[in-house]
C-alpha positions as YAML, in Angstrom:
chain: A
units: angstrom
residues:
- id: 1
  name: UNK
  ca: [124.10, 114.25, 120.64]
- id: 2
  name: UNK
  ca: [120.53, 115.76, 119.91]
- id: 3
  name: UNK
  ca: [117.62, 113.92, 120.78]
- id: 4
  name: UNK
  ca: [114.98, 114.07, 118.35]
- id: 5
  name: UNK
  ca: [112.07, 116.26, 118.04]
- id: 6
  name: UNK
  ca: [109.36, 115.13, 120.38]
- id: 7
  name: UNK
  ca: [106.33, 115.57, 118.95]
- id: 8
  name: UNK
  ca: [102.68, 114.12, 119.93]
- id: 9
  name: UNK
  ca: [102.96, 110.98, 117.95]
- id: 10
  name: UNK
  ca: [106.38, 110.34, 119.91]
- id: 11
  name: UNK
  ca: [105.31, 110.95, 123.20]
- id: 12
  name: UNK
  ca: [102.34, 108.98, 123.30]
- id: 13
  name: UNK
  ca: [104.77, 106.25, 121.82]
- id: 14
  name: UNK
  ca: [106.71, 106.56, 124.59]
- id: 15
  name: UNK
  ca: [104.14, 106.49, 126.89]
- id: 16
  name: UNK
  ca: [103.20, 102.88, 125.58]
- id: 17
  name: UNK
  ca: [106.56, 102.08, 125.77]
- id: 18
  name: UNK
  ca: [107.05, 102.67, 129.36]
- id: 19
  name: UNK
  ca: [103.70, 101.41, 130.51]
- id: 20
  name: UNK
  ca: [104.44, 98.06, 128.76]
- id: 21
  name: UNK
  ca: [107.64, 97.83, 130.46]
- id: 22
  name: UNK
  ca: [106.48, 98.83, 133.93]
- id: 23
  name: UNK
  ca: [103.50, 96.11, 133.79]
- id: 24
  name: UNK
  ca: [105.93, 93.40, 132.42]
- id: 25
  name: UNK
  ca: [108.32, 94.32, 135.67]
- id: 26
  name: UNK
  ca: [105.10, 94.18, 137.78]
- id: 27
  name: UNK
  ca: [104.60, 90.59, 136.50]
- id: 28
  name: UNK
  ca: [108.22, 89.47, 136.68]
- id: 29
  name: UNK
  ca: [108.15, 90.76, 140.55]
- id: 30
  name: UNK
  ca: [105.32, 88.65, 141.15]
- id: 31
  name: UNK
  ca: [106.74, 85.38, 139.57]
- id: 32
  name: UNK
  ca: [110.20, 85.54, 141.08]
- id: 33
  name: UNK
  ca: [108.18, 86.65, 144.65]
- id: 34
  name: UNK
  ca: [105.31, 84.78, 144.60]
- id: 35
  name: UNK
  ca: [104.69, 85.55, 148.61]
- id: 36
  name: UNK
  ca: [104.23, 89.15, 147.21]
- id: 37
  name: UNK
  ca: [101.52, 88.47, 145.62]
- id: 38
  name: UNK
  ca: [99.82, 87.74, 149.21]
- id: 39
  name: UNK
  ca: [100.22, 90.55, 150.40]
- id: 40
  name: UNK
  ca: [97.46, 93.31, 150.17]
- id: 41
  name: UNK
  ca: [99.92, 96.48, 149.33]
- id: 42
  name: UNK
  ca: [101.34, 94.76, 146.89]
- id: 43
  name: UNK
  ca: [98.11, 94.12, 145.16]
- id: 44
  name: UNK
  ca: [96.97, 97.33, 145.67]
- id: 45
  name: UNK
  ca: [99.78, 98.86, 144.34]
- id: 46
  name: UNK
  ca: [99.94, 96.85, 141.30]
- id: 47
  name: UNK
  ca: [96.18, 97.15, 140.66]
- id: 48
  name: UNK
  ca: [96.75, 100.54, 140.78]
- id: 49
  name: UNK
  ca: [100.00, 101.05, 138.22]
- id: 50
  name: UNK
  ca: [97.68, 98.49, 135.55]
- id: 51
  name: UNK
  ca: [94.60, 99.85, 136.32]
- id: 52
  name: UNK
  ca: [94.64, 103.44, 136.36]
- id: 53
  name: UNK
  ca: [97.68, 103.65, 133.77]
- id: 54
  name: UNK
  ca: [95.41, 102.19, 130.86]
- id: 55
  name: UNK
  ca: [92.35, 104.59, 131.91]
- id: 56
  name: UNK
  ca: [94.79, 107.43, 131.93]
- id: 57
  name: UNK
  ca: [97.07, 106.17, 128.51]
- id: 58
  name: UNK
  ca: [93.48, 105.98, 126.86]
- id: 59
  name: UNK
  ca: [92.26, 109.51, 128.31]
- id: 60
  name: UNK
  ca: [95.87, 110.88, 126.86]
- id: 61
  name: UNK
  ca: [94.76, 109.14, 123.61]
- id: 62
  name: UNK
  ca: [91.86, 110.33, 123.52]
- id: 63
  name: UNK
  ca: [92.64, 114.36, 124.36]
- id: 64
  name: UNK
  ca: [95.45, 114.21, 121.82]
- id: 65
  name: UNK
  ca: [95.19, 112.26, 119.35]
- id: 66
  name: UNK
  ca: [93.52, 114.78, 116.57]
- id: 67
  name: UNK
  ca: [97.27, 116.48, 116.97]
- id: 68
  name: UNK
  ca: [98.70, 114.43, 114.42]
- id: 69
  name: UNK
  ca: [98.10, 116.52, 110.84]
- id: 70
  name: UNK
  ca: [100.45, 116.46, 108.21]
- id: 71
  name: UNK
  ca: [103.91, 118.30, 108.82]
- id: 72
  name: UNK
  ca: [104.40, 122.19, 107.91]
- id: 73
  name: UNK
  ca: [105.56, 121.80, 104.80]
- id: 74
  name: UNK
  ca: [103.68, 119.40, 103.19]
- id: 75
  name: UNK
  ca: [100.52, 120.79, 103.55]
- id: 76
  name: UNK
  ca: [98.11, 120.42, 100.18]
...
């Protein structure tokens, strides 16, 4: 099986992808353990994933986002 191409577009797709999924897992730790969200590594921890993860998926945007011109062959 060959995985697709990964190109800029993709990878700051993906990058979304597994943010979302990592802050929704965050979330669903802290409702089925509520007495985590007490305690002040947790928080930390978490405010830290959420926190710094949107600064730096919005600093990736930023840097890379002019990357995306039209493909090889099409150019007119």
């Amino acid at each position: 099986m060959r995985l697709p191409k990964l190109t800029p577009a993709s990878a700051r797709a993906a990058l979304v992808l597994g943010f979302v999924i990592l802050t929704i897992m965050i979330f669903v730790i802290m409702i089925m353990r509520p007495d985590l969200a007490e305690n002040d590594l947790f928080k930390t921890l978490s405010q830290a994933v959420i926190v710094q993860g949107l600064i730096g998926l919005a600093a990736a945007f930023y840097f890379t986002a002019n990357d995306d011109g039209p493909p090889p062959d099409r150019r007119d």
